[in-house]
C-alpha positions in Angstrom: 0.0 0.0 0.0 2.8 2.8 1.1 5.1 1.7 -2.6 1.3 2.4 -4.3 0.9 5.7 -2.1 4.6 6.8 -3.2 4.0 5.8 -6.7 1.3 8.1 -7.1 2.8 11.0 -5.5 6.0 10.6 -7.8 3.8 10.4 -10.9 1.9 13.6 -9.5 5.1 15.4 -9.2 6.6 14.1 -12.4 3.4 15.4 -14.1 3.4 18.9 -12.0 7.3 19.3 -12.9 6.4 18.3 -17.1 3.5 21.1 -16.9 5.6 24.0 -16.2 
């Protein structure tokens, strides 16, 4: 559960960092 949490908050920042 805590690698699926991290997962998703590196993919949310990858995504943040690519948008700006």
């Amino acid at each position: 559960m805590g690698g699926t949490i991290n997962f998703a908050a590196n993919t949310k920042k990858r995504i943040f960092t690519s948008n700006i």
